[in-house]
mmCIF file of the N, C-alpha and C atoms, coordinates in Angstrom:
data_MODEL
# 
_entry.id   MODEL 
# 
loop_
_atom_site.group_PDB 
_atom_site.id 
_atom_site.type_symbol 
_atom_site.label_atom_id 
_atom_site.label_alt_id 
_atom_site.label_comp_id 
_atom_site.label_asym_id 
_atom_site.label_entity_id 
_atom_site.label_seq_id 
_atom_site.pdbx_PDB_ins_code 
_atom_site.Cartn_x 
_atom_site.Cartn_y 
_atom_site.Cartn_z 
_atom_site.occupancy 
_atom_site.B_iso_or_equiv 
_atom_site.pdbx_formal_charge 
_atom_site.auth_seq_id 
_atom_site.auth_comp_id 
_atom_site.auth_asym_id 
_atom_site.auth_atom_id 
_atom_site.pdbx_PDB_model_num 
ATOM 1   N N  . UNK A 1 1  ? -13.989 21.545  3.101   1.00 0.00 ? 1  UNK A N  1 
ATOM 2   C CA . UNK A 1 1  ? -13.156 21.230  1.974   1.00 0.00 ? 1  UNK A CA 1 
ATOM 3   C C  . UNK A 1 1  ? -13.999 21.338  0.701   1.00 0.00 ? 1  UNK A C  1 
ATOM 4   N N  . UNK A 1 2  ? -13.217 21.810  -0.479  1.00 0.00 ? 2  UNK A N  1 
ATOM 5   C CA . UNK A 1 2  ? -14.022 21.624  -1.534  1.00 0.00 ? 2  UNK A CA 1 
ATOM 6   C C  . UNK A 1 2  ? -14.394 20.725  -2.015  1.00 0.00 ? 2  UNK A C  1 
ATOM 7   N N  . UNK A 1 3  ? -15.338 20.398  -2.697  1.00 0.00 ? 3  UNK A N  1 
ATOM 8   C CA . UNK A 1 3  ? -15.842 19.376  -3.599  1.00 0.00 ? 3  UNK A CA 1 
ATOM 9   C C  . UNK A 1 3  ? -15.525 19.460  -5.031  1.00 0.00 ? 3  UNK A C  1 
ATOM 10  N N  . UNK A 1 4  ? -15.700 17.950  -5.591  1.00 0.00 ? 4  UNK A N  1 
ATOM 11  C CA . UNK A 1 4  ? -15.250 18.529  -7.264  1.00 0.00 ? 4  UNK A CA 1 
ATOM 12  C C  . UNK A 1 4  ? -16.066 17.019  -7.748  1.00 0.00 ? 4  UNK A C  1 
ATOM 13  N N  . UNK A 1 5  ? -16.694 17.324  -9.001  1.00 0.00 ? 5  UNK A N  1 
ATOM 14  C CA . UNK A 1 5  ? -17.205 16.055  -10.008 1.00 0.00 ? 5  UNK A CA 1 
ATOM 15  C C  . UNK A 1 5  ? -16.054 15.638  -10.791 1.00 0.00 ? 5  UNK A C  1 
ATOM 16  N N  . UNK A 1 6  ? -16.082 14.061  -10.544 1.00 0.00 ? 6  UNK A N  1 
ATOM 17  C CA . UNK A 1 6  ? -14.977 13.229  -11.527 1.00 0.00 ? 6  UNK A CA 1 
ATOM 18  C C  . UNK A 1 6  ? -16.118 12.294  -12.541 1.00 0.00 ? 6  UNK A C  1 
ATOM 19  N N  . UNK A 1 7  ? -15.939 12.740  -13.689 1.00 0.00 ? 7  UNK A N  1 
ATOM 20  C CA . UNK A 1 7  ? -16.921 11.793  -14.611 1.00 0.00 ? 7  UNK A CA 1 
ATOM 21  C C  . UNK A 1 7  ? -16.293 10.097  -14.575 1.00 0.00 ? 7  UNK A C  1 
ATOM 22  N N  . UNK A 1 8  ? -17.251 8.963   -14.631 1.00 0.00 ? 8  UNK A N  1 
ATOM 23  C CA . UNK A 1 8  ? -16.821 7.994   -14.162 1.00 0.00 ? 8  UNK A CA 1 
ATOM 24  C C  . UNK A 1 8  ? -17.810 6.852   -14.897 1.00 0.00 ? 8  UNK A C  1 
ATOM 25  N N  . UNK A 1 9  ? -17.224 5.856   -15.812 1.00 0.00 ? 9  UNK A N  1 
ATOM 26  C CA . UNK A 1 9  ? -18.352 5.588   -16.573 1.00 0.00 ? 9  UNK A CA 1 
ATOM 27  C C  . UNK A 1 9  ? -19.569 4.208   -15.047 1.00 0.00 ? 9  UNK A C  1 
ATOM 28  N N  . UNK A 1 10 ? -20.441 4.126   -15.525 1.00 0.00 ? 10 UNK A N  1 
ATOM 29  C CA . UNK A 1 10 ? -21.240 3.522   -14.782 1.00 0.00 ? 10 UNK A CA 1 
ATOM 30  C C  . UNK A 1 10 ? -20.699 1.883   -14.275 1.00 0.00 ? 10 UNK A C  1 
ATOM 31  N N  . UNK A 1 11 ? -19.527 1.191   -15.046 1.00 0.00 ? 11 UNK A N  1 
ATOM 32  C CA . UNK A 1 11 ? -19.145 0.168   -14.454 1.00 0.00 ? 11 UNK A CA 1 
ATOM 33  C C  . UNK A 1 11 ? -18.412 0.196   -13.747 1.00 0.00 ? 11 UNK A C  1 
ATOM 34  N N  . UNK A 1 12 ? -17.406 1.138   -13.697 1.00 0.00 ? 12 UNK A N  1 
ATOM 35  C CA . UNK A 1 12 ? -16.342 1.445   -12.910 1.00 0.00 ? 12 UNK A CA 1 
ATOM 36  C C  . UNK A 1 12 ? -17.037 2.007   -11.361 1.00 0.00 ? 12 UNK A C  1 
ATOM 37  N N  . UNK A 1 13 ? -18.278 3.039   -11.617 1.00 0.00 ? 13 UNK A N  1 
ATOM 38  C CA . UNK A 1 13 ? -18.932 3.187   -10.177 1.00 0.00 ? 13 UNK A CA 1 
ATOM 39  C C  . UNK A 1 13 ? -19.610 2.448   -9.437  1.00 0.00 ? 13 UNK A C  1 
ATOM 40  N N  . UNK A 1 14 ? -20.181 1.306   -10.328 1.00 0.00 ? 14 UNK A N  1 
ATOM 41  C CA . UNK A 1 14 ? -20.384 0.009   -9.518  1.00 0.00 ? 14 UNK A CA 1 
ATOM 42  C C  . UNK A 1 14 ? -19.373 -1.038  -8.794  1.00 0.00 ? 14 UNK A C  1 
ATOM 43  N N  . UNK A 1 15 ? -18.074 -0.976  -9.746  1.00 0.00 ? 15 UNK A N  1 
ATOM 44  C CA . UNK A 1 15 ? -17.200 -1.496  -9.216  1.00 0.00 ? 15 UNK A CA 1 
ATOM 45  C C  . UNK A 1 15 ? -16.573 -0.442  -7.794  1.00 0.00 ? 15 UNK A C  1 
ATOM 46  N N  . UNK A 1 16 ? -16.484 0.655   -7.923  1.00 0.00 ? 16 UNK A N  1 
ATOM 47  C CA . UNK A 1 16 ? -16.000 1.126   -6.682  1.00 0.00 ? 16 UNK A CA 1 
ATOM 48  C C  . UNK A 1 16 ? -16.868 1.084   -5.545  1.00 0.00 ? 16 UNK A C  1 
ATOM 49  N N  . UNK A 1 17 ? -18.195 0.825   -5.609  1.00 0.00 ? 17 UNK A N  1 
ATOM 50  C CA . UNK A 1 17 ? -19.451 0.780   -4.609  1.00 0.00 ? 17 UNK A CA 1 
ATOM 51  C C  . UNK A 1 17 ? -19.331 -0.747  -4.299  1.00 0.00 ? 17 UNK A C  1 
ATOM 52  N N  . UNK A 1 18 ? -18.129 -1.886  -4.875  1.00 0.00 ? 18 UNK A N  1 
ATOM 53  C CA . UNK A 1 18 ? -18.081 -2.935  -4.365  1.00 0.00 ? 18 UNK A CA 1 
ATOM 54  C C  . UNK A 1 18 ? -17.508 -3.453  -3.263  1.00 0.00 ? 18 UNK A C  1 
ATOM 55  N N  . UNK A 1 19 ? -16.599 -1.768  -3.102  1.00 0.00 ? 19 UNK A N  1 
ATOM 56  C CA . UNK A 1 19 ? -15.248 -2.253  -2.150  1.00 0.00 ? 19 UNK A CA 1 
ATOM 57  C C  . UNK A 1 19 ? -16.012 -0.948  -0.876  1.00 0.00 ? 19 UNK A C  1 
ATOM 58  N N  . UNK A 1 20 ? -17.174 -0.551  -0.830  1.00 0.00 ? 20 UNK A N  1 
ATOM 59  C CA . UNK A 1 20 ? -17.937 -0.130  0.462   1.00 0.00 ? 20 UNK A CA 1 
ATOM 60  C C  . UNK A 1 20 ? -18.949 -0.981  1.002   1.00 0.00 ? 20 UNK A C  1 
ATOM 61  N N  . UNK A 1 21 ? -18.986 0.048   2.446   1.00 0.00 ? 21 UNK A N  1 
ATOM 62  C CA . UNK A 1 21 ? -20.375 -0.185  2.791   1.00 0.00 ? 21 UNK A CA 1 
ATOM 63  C C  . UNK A 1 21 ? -21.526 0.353   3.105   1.00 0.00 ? 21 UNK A C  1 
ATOM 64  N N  . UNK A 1 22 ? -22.506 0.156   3.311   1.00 0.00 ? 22 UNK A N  1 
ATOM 65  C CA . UNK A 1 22 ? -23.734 0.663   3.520   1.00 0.00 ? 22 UNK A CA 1 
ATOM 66  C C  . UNK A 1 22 ? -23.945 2.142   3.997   1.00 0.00 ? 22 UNK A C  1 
ATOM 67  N N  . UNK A 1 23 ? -23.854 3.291   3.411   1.00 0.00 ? 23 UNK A N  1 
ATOM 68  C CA . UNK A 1 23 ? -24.189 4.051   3.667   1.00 0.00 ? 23 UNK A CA 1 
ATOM 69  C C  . UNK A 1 23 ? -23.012 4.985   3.307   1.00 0.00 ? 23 UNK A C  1 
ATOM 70  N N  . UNK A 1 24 ? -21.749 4.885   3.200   1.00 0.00 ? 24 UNK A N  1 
ATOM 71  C CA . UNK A 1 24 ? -20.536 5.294   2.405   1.00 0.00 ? 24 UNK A CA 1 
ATOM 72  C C  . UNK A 1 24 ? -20.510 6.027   1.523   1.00 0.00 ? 24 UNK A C  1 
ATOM 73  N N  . UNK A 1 25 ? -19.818 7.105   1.621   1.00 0.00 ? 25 UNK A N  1 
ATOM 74  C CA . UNK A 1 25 ? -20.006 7.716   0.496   1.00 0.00 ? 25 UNK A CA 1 
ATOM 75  C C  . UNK A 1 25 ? -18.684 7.299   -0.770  1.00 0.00 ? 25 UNK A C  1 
ATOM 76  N N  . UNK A 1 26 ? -18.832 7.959   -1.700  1.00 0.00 ? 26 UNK A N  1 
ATOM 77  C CA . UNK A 1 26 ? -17.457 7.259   -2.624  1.00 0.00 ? 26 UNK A CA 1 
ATOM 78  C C  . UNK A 1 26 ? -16.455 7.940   -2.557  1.00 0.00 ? 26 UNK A C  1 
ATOM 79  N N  . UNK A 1 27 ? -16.490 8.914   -1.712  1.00 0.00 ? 27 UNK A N  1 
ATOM 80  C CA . UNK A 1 27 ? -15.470 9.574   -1.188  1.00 0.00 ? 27 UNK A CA 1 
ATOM 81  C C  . UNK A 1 27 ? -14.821 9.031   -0.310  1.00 0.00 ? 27 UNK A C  1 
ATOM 82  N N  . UNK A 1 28 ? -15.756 8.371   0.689   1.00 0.00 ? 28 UNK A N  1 
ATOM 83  C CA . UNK A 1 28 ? -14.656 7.140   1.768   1.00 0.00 ? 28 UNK A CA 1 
ATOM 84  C C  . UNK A 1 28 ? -14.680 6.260   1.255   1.00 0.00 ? 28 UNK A C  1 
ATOM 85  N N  . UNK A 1 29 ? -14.992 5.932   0.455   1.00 0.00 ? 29 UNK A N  1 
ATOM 86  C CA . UNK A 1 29 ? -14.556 4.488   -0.199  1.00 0.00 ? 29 UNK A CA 1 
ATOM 87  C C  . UNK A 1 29 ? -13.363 4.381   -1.162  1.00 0.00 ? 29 UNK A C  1 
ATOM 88  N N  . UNK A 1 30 ? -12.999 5.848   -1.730  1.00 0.00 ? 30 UNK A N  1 
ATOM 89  C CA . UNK A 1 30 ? -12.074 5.970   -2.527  1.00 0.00 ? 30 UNK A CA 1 
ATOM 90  C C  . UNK A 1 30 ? -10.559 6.121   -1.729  1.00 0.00 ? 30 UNK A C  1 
ATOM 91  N N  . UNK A 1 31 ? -10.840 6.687   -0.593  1.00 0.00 ? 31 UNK A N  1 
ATOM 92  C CA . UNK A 1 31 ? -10.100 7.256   0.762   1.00 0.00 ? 31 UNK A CA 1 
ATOM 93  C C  . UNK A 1 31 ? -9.553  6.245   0.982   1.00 0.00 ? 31 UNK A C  1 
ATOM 94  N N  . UNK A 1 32 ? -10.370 5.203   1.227   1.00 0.00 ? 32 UNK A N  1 
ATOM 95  C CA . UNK A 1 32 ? -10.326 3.835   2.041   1.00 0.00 ? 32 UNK A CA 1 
ATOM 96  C C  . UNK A 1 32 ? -9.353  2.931   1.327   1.00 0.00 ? 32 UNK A C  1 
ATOM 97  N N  . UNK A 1 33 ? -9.578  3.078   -0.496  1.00 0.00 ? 33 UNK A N  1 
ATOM 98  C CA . UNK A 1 33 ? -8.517  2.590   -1.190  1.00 0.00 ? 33 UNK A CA 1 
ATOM 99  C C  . UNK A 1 33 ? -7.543  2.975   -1.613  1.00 0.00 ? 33 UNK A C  1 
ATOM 100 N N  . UNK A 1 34 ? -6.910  4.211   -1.302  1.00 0.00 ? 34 UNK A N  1 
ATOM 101 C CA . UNK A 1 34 ? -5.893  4.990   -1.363  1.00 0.00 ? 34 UNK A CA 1 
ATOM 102 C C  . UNK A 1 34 ? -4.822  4.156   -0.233  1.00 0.00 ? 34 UNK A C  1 
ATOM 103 N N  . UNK A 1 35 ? -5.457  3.963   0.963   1.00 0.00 ? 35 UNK A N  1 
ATOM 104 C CA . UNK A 1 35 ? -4.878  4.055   2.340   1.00 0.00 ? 35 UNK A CA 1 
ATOM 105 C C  . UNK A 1 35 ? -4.330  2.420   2.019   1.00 0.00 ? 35 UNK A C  1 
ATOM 106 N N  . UNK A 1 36 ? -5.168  1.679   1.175   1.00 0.00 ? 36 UNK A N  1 
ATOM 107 C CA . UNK A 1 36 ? -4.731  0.328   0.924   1.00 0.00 ? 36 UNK A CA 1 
ATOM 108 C C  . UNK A 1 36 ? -4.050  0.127   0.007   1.00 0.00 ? 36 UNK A C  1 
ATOM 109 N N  . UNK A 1 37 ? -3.878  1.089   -1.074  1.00 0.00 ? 37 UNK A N  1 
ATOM 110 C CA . UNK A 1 37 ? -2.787  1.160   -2.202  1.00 0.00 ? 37 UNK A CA 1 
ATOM 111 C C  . UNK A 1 37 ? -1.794  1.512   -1.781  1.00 0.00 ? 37 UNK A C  1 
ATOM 112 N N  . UNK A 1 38 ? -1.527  2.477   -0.580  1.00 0.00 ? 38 UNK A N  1 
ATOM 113 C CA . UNK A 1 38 ? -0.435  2.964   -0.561  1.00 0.00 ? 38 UNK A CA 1 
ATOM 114 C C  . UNK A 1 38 ? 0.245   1.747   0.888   1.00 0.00 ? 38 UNK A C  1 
ATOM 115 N N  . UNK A 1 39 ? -0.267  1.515   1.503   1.00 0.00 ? 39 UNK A N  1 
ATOM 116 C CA . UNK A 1 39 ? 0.296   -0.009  2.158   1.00 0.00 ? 39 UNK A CA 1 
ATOM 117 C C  . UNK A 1 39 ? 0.897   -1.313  1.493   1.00 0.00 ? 39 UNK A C  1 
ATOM 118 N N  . UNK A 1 40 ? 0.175   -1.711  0.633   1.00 0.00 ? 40 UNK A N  1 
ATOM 119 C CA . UNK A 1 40 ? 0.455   -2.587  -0.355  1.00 0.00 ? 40 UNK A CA 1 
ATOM 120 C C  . UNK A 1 40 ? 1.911   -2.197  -0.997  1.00 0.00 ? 40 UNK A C  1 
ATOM 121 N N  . UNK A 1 41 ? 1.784   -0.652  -1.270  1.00 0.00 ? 41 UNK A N  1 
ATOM 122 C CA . UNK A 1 41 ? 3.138   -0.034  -2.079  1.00 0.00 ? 41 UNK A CA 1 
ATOM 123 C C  . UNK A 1 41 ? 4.254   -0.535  -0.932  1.00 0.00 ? 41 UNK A C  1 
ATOM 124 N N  . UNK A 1 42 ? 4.067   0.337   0.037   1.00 0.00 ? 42 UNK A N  1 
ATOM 125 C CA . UNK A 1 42 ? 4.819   -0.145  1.235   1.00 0.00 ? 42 UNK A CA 1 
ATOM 126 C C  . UNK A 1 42 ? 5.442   -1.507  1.588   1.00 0.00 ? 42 UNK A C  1 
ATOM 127 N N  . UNK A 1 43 ? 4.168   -2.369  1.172   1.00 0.00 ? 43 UNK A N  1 
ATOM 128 C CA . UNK A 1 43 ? 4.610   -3.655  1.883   1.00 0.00 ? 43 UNK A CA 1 
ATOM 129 C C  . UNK A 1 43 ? 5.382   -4.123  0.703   1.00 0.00 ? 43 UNK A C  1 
ATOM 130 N N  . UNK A 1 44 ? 4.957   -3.792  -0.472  1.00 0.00 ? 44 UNK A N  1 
ATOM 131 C CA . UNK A 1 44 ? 6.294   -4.331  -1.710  1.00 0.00 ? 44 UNK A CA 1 
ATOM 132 C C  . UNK A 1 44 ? 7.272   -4.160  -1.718  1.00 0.00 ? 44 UNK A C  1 
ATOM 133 N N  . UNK A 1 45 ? 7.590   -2.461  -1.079  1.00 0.00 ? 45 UNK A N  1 
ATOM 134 C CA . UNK A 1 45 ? 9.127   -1.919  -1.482  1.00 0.00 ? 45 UNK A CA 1 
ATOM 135 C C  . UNK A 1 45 ? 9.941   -2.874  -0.106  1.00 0.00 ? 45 UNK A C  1 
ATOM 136 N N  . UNK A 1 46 ? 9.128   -2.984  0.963   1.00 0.00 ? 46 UNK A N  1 
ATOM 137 C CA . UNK A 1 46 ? 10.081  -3.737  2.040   1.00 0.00 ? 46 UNK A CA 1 
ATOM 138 C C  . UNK A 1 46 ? 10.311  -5.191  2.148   1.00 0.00 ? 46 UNK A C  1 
ATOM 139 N N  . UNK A 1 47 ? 9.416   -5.078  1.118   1.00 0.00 ? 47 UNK A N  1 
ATOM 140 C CA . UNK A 1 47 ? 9.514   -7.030  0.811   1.00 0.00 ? 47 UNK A CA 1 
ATOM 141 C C  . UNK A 1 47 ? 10.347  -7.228  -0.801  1.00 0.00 ? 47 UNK A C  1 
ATOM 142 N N  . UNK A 1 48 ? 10.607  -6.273  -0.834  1.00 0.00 ? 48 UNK A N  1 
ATOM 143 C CA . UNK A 1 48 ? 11.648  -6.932  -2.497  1.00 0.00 ? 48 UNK A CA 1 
ATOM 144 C C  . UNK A 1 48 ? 12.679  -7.077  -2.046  1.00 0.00 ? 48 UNK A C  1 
ATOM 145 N N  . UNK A 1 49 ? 13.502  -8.155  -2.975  1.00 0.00 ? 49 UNK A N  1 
ATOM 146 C CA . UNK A 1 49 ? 14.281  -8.684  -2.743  1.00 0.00 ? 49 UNK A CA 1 
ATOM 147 C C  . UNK A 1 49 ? 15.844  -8.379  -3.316  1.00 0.00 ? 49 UNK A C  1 
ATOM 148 N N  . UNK A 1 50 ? 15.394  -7.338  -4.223  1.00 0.00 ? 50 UNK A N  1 
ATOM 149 C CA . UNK A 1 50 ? 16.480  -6.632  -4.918  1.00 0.00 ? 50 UNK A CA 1 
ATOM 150 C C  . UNK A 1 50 ? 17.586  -6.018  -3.564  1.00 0.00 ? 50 UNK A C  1 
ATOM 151 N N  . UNK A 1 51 ? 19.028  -6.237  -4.194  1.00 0.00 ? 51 UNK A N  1 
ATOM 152 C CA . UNK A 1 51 ? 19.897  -5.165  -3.148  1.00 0.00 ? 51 UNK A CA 1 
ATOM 153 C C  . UNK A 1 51 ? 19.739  -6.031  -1.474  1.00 0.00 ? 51 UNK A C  1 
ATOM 154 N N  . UNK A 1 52 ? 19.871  -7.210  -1.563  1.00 0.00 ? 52 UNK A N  1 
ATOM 155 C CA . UNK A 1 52 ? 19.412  -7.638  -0.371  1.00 0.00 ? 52 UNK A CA 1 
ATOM 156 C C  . UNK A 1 52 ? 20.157  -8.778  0.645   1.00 0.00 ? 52 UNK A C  1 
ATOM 157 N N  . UNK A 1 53 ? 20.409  -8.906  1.621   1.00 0.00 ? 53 UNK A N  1 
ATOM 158 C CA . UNK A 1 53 ? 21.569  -10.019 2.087   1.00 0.00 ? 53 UNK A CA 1 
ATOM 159 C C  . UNK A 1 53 ? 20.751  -10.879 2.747   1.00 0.00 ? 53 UNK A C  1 
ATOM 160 N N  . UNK A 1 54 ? 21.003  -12.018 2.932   1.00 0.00 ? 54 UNK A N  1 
ATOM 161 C CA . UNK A 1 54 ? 20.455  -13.032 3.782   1.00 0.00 ? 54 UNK A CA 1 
ATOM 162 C C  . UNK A 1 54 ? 20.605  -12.359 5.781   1.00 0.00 ? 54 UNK A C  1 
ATOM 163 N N  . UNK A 1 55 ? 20.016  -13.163 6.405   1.00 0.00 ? 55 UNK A N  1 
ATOM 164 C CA . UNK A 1 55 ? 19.849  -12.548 7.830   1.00 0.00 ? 55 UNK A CA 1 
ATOM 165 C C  . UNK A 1 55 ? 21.423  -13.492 8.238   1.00 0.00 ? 55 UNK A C  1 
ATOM 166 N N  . UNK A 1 56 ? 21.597  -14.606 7.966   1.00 0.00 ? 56 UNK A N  1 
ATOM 167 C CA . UNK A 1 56 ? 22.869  -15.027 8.366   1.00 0.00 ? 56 UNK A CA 1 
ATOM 168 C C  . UNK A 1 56 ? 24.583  -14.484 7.716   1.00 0.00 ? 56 UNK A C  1 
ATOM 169 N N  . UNK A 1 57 ? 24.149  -13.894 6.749   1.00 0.00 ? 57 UNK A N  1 
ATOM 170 C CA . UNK A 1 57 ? 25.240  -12.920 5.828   1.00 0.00 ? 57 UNK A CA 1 
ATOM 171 C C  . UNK A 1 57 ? 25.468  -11.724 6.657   1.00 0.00 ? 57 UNK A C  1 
ATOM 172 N N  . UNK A 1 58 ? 23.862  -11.203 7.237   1.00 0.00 ? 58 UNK A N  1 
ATOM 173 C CA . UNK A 1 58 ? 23.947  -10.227 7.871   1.00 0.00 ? 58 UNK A CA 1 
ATOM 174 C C  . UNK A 1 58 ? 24.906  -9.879  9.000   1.00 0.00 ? 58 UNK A C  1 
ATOM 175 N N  . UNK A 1 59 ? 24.327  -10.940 10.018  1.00 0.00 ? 59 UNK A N  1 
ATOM 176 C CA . UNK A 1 59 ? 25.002  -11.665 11.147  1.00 0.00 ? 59 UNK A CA 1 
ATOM 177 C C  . UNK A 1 59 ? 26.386  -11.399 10.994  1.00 0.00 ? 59 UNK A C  1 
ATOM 178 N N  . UNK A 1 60 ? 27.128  -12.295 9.927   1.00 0.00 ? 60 UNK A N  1 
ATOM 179 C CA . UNK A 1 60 ? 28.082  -12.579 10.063  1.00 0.00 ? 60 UNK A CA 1 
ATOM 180 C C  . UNK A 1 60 ? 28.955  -11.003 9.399   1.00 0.00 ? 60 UNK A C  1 
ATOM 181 N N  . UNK A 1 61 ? 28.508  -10.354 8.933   1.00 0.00 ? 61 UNK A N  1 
ATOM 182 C CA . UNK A 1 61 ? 29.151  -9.309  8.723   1.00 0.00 ? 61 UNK A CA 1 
ATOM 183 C C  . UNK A 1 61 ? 29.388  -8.375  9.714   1.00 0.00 ? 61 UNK A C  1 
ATOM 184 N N  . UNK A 1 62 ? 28.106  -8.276  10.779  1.00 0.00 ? 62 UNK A N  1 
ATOM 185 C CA . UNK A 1 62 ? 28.177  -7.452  11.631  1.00 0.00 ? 62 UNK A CA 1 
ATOM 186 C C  . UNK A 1 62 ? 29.029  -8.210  13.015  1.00 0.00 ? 62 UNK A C  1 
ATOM 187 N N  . UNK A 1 63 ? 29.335  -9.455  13.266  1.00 0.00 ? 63 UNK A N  1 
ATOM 188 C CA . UNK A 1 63 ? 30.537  -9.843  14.387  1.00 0.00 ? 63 UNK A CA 1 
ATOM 189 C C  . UNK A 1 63 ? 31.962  -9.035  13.662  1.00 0.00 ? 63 UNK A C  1 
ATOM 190 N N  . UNK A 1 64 ? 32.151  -9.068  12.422  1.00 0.00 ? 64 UNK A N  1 
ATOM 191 C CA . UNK A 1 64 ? 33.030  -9.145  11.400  1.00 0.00 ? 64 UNK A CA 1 
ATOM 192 C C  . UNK A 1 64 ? 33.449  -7.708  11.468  1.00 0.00 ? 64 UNK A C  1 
ATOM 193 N N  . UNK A 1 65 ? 32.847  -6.868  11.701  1.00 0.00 ? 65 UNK A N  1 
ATOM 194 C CA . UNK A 1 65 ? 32.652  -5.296  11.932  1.00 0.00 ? 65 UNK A CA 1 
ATOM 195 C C  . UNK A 1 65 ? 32.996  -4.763  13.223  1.00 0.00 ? 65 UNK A C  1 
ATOM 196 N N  . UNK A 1 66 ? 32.198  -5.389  14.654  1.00 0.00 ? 66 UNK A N  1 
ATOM 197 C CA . UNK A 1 66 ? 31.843  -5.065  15.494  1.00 0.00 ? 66 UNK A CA 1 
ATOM 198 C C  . UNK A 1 66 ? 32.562  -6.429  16.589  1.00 0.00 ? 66 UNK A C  1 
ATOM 199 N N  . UNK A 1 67 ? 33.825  -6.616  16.399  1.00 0.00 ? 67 UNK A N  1 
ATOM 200 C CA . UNK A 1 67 ? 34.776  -7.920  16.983  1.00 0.00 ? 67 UNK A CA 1 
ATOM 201 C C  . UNK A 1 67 ? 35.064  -7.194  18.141  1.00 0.00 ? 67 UNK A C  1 
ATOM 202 N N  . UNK A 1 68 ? 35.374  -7.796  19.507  1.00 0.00 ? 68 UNK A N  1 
ATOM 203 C CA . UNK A 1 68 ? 35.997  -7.445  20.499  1.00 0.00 ? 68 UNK A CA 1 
ATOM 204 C C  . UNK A 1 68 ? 37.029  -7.410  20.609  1.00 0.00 ? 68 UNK A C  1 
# 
């Protein structure tokens, strides 16, 4: 794969060398926080509460639907 230089001022590369470890390059470390940004995204959109019914609303809609 190719490589490419991202200019990066010196606090910000200390701060990203905070969230590795020993021997890491900042390429997996950047990898590593991608994979956790985009989970986090995940875990927000399925945890908001917008557009949303209670589990007993639920319930009761679906006997309400699905009656014998």
């Amino acid at each position: 794969m190719a490589e490419t230089t991202i200019a990066l001022t010196n606090d910000l590369k200390e701060k990203i060398k905070e969230f590795g470890n020993k021997g890491e390059t900042y390429s997996e470390i950047i990898s590593k926080l991608i994979v956790i940004a985009k989970e986090r995204q995940l875990q927000y959109l399925l945890m908001d509460e917008k557009n949303t019914i209670s589990i007993d609303e639920a319930l009761l809609n679906a006997k309400k639907r699905w009656q014998k």
